[in-house]
C-alpha positions in Angstrom: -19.7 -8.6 30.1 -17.2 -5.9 30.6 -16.4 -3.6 33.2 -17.5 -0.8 30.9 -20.2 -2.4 29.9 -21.8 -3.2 33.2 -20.5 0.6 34.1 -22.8 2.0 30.9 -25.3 0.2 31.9 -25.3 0.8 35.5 -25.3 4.5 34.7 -28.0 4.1 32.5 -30.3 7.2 33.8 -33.2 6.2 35.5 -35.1 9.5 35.8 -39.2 10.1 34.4 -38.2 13.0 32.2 -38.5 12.5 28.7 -35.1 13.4 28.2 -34.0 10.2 30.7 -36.5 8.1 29.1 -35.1 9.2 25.5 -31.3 8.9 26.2 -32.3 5.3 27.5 -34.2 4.6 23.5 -30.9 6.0 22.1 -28.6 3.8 23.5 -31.1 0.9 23.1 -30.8 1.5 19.1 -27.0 1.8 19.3 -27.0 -1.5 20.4 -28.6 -3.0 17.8 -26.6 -0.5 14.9 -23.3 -2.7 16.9 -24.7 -6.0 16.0 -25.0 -4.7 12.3 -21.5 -3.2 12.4 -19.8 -6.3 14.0 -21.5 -8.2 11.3 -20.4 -6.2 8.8 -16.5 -6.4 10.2 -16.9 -10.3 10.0 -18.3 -10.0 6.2 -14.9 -7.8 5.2 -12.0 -9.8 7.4 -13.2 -13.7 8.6 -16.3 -14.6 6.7 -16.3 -17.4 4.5 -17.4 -16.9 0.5 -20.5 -18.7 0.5 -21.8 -17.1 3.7 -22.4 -13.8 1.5 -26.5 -14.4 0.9 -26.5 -15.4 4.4 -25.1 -12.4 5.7 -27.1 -10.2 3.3 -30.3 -11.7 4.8 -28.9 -10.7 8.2 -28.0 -7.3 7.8 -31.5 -6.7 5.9 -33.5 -7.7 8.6 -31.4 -5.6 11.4 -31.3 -3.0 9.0 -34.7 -2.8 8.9 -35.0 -3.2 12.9 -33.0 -0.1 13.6 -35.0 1.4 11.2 -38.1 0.6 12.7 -36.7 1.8 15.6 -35.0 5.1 14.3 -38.5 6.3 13.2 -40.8 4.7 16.2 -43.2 7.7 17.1 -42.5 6.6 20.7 -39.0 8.3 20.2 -40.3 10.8 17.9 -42.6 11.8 21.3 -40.2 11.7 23.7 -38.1 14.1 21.5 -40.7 16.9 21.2 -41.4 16.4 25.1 -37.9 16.8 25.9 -37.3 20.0 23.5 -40.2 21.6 25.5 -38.9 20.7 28.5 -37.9 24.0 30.4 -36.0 22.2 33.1 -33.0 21.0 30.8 -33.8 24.6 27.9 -30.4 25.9 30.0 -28.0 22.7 29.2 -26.4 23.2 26.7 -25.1 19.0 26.3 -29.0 18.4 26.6 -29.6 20.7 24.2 -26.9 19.9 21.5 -28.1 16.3 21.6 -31.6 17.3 21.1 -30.6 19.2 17.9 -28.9 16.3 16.2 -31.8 13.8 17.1 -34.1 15.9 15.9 -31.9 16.0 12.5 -31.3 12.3 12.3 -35.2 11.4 13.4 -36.2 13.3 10.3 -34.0 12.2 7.9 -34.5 8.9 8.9 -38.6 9.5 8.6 -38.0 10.5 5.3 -36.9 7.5 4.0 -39.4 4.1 3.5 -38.0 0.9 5.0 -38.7 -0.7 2.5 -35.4 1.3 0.7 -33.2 1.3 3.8 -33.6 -2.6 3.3 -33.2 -2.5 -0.2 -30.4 -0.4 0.4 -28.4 -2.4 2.9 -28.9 -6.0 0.5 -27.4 -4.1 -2.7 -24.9 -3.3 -0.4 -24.1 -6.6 0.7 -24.5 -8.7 -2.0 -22.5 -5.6 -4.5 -19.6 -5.8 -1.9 -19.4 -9.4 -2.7 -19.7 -8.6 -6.8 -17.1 -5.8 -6.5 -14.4 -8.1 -4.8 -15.0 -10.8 -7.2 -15.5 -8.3 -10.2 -12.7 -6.5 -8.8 -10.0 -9.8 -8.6 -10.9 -11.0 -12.3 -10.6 -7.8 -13.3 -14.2 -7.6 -14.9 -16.2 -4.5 -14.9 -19.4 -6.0 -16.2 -19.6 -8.5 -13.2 -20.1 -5.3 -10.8 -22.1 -3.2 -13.4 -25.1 -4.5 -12.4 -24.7 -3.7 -8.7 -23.3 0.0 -9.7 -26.7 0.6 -11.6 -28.7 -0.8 -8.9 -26.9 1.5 -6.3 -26.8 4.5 -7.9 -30.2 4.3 -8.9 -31.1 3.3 -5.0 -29.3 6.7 -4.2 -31.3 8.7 -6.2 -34.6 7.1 -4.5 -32.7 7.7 -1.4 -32.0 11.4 -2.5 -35.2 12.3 -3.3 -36.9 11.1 -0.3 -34.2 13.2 1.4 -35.2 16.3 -0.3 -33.5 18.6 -2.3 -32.4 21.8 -0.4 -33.3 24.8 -2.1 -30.9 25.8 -5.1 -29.4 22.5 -5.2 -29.5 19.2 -6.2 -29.9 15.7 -6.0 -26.0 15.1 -5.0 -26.7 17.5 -2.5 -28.9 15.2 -0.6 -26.2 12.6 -0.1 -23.6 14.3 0.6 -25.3 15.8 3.3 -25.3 12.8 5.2 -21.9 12.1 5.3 -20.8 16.0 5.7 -23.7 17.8 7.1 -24.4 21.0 5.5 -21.4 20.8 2.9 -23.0 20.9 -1.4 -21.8 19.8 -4.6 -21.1 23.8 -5.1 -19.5 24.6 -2.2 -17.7 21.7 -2.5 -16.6 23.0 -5.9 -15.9 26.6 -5.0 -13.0 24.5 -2.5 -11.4 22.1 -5.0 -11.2 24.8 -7.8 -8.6 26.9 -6.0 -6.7 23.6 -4.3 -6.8 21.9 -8.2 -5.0 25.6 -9.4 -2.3 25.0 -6.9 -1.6 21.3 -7.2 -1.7 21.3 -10.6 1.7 23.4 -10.9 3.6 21.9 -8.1 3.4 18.6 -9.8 5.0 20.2 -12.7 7.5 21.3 -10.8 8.1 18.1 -9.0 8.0 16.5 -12.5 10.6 19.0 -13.8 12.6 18.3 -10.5 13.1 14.3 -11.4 13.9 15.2 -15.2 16.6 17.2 -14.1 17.7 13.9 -11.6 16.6 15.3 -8.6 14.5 12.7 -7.6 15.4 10.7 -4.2 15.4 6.7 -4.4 12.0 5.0 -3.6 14.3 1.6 -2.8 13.7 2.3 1.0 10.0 2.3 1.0 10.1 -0.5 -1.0 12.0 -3.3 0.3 10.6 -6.6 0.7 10.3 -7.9 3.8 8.1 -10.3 5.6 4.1 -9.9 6.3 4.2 -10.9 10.0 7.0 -8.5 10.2 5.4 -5.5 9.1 2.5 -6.6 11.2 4.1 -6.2 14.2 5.9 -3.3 13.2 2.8 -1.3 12.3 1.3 -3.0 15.4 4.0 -1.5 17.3 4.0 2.2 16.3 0.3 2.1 16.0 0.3 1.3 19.6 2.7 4.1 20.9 0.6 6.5 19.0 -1.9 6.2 21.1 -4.4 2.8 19.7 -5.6 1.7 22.6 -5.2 -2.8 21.4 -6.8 -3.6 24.9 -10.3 -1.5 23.3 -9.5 -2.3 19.7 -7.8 -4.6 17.2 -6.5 -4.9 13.8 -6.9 -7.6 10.8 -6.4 -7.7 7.4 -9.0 -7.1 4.8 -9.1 -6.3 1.3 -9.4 -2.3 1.7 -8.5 -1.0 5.0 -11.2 0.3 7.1 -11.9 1.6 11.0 -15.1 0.5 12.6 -16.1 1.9 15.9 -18.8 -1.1 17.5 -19.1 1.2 20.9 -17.3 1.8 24.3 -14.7 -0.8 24.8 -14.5 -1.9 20.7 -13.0 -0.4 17.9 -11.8 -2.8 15.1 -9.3 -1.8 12.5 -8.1 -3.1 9.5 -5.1 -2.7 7.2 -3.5 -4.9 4.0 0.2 -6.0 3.5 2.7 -6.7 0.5 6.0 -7.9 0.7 7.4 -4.7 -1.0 4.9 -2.7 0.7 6.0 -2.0 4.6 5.9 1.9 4.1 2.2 1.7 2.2 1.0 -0.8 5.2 2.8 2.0 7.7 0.7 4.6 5.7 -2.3 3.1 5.9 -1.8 1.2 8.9 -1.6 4.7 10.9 -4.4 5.9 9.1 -7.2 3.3 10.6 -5.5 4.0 13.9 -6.3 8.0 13.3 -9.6 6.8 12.7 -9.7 4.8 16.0 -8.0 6.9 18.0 -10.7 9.3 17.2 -13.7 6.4 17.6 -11.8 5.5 21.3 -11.8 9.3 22.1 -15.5 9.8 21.9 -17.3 10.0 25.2 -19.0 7.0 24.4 -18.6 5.4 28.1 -21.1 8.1 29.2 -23.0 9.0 26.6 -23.3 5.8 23.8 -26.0 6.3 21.9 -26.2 10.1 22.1 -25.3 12.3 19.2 -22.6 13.9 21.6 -20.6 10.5 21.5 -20.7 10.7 17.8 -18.2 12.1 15.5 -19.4 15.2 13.7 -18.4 14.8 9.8 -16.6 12.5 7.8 -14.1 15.3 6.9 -13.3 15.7 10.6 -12.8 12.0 10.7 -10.7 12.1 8.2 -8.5 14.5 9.8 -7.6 12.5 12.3 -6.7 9.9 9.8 -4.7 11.8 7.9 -2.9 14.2 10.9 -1.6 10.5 11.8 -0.6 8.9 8.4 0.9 11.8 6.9 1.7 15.2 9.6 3.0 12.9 12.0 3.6 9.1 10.4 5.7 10.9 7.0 7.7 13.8 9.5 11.7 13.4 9.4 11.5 13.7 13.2 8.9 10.3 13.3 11.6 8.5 11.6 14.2 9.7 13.8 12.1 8.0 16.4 10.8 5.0 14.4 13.7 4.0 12.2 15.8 1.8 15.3 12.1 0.7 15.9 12.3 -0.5 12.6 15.5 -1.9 12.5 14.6 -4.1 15.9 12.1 -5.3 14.3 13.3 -5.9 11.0 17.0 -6.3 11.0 19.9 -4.6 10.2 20.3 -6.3 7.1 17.4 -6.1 6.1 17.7 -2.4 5.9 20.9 -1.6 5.3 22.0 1.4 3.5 18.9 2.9 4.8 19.1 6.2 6.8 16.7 8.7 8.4 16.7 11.0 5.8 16.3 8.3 2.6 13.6 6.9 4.0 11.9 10.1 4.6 12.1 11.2 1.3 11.6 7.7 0.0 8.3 7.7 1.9 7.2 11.2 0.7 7.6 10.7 -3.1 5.8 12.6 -6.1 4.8 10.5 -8.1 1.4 9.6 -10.0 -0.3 6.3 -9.4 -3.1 4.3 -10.9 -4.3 3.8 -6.7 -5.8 6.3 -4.9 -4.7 4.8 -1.5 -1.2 4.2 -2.6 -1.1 7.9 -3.9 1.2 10.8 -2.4 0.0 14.0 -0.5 0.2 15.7 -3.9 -1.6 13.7 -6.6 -4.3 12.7 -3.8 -6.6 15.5 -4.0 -7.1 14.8 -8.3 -8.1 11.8 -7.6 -10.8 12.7 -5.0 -11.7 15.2 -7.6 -12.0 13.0 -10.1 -14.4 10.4 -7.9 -16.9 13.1 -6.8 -17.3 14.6 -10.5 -18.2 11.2 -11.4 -20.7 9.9 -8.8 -22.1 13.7 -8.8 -22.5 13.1 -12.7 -23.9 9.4 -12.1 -25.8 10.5 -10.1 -27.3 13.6 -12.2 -27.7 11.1 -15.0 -25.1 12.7 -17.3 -23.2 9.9 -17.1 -24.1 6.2 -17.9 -23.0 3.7 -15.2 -21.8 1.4 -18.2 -19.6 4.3 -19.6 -17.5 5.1 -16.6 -14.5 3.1 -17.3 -13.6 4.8 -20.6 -14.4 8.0 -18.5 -12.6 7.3 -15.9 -9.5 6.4 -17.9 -9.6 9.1 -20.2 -9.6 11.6 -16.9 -6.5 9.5 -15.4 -5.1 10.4 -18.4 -5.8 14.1 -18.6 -5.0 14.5 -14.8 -2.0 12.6 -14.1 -0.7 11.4 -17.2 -1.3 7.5 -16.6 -2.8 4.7 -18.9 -5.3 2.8 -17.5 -5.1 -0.6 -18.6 -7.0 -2.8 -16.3 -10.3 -1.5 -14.7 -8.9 -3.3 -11.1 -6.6 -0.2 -11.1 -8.9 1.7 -12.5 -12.7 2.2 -11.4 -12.8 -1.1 -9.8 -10.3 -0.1 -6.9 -12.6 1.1 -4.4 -15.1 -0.6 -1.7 -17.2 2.5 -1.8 -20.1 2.7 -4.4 -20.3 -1.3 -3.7 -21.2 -0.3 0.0 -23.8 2.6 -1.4 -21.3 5.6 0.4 -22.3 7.9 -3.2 -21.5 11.3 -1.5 -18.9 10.0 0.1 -15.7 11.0 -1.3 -15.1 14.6 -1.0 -14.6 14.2 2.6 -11.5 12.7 1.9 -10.0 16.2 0.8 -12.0 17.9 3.6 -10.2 15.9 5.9 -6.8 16.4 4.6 -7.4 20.4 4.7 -9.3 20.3 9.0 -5.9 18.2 9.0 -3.4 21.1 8.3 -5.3 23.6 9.8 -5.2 21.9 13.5 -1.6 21.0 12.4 -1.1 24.9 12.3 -3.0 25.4 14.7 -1.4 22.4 17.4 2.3 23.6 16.6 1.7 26.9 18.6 0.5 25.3 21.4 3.0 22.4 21.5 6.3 24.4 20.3 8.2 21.4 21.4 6.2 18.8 19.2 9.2 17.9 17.0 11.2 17.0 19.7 8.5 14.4 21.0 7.9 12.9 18.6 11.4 12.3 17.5 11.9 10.8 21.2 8.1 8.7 20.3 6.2 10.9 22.5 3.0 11.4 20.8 0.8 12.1 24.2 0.9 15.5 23.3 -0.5 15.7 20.3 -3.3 13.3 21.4 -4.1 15.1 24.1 -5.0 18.2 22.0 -6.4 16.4 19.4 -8.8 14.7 22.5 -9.0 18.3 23.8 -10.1 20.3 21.0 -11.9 17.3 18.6 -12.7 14.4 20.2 -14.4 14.7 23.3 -16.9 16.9 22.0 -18.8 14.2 19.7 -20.9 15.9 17.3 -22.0 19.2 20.2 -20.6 21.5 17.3 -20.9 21.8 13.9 -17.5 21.2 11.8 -17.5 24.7 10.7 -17.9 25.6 14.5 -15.4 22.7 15.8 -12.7 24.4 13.4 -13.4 27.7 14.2 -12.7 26.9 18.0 -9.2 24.6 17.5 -7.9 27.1 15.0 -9.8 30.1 15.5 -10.2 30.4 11.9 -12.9 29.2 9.3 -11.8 26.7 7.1 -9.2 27.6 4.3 -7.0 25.5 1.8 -3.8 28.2 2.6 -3.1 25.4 5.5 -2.6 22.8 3.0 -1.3 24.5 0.5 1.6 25.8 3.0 2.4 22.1 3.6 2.5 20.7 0.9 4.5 23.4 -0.8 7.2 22.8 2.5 6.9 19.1 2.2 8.0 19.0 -1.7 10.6 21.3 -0.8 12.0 19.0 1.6 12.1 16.3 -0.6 13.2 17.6 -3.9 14.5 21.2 -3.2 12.0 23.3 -5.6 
């Protein structure tokens, strides 16, 4: 056992209130969720092929067990004691993580265990279809598993509960970003889809008069283990703490927080790829950095050791990959890094400002992970009109590749010829996350706003991080994000970092700066 382990436990409160006694249940049941989760790593990075009905059987039955345990009327009693207990009506930590129990015991009533099993063993085995599906390029392999989930979701939704004036969609979404619907959701991509629309036309215009940089830098080859330790390396002097964490390889790269002391990331590698595994290799970090920030020492189990939203989880993701991990003052830093590691050779002809522009390139592609700043957004667009559609029934689960494809098209002017590229690129509906994909944008947009907001309070941030300093902006970002778990809303949370609700005229401004830099429109 660890020495934060058998600290957490030690600590455990060992008062009679019902608040002691519930805090106690909590992080009981976040124990168990960690045996899921560590099983689930496993299934995406070391487990053998033919252990995929085994591990479906597993996470079924612990599925079910936290279940069982998320709706136990024991804890359902404790809560209503505790939220009528006047000794702890005046704290306001007490009192924040009696709100989100109470939201997360009912939701979790609402559902029959029978479908959070169900639920869980479509998503195991359909992760299993999807990669197989997805590496012999064979949509009707996975179609099976996509009707079976989306039609679990809409169980799933309607036990949930429609909120009134909306919809189905509404239901889901809800659980990944609480309180966010399919038409506010709208009412913020409309005016971000009017601006991006034009400044790839103008960055399309740019290259057909020649002023496009060279990609060649962000796409030499050079070896795996290499770019391992190279991503290893800045990732660590970012701030991923590797003595609480690690990170593998797996087929799409993903952050899992197990609990204090244990946060697993994961990343993928080609040989012409060492900028693309940078990229997402910082973003998993962003995510961990995040999951290591949470006060989960003190408080695991408790909603306050928790993050808040998806979006705001993105943020962190993204503030790492792109504000800091794509800046011309990070490669002033992380260039010589790069050429330790790497060789002179190997990148010679290679300068601060090529690879900067190199990595910060315009240019539509078939992958949303692979995409730029830019283009990303239209394809999170594209995703959530789909599942919302799928979802709605207005769309047939069979019909979504000639959809999809004919919406590539329309949007960024590629023909999709193989579905692997197409709607077989991502883990998400195999895993049942329908609802899931807006947050993506929402995170890049909490992203610029706390950029905005950090560079007034850090007016010397460029010249960290071009001397690899990034303490600063961690600290702010543990300051103002992190150690709060979910205590405030993440309408509240960016209203106190930035003093502002949030707007897309953050983004916007960067991105507009950032194609500037690189192509001069």
């Amino acid at each position: 056992m660890s020495s934060a382990t058998s600290a957490q436990t030690a600590s455990a409160p060992s008062g009679s209130s019902a608040y002691d006694k519930l805090t106690v249940l909590l992080r009981e049941n976040e124990i168990l969720k960690s045996v899921a989760n560590t099983l689930s790593w496993d299934q995406e990075t070391m487990m053998p092929e033919q252990g995929a009905a085994l591990r479906a059987d597993q996470l079924t039955l612990l599925s079910g067990m936290n279940h069982d345990r998320n709706t136990d009327p024991r804890l359902g009693d404790l809560l209503g004691e505790a939220e009528n207990d006047s000794a702890i009506a005046d704290d306001p930590i007490a009192q924040a993580n009696l709100r989100e129990v109470r939201r997360d015991y009912d939701l979790a009533t609402k559902l029959p265990k029978s479908l959070v099993e169900e639920l869980t063993r479509c998503s195991s085995m359909g992760m299993r279809a999807w990669k197989d599906a997805r590496a012999k390029n064979d949509f009707a392999k996975f179609l099976p598993w996509l009707e079976k989930t989306f039609e679990l979701n809409r169980r799933k939704a309607e036990c949930l509960g429609v909120p009134e004036g909306g919809e189905l969609y509404d239901a889901l979404m809800d659980t990944f970003e609480p309180g966010m619907t399919a038409k506010r959701t709208e009412e913020i991509f409309g005016p971000l889809r009017e601006f991006t629309v034009p400044l790839v036309q103008k960055v399309m215009d740019a290259k057909a008069a020649g002023k496009a940089p060279s990609v060649d830098p962000a796409v030499r080859e050079l070896p795996i283990d290499k770019q391992i330790e190279f991503t290893t390396r800045i990732t660590e002097a970012m701030g991923f703490d590797y003595d609480a964490g690690r990170m593998d390889a797996s087929t799409h790269p993903f952050c899992q927080g197990m609990g204090p002391g244990d946060c697993r990331i994961t990343n993928r590698y080609r040989a012409n790829g060492w900028c693309d595994a940078l990229s997402s290799g910082t973003h998993e970090a962003g995510h961990g950095m995040y999951e290591q920030g949470l006060p989960k020492g003190e408080r695991f189990g408790q909603p306050l050791a928790e993050s808040v939203s998806l979006g705001i989880h993105e943020s962190q993701s993204r503030m790492w990959e792109n504000q800091v991990g794509r800046s011309q003052a990070f490669w002033k830093w992380a260039l010589p890094v790069a050429r330790g590691i790497f060789g002179d050779t190997a990148l010679e002809g290679i300068g601060v400002e090529s690879i900067f522009k190199a990595s910060n390139l315009v240019e539509p592609n078939f992958i949303r992970v692979e995409s730029d700043e830019v283009t990303y957004n239209l394809h999170i667009m594209l995703r959530f009109e789909l599942e919302r559609a799928m979802i709605k029934g207005n769309l047939a689960c069979k019909d979504l590749p000639g959809v999809w494809n004919e919406r590539i098209k329309n949007d960024l002017g590629l023909t999709v010829t193989e579905d692997r590229i197409g709607c077989l690129q991502d883990i998400h509906w195999s895993m049942g996350a329908v609802g899931y994909f807006a947050t993506y944008t929402f995170g890049n947009l909490y992203s610029a706003q706390f950029w905005e907001a950090m560079g007034k309070d850090i007016p010397n941030r460029e010249q960290q991080v071009e001397s690899g300093d990034f303490s600063s902006i961690l600290g702010w970002v543990r300051e103002h994000i992190h150690q709060h778990g979910r205590r405030f809303s993440a309408g509240e949370l960016c209203q106190r970092a930035t003093g502002k609700p949030l707007s897309s005229e953050p983004l916007m401004r960067y991105l507009e700066a950032k194609v500037h830099a690189v192509y001069g429109v």
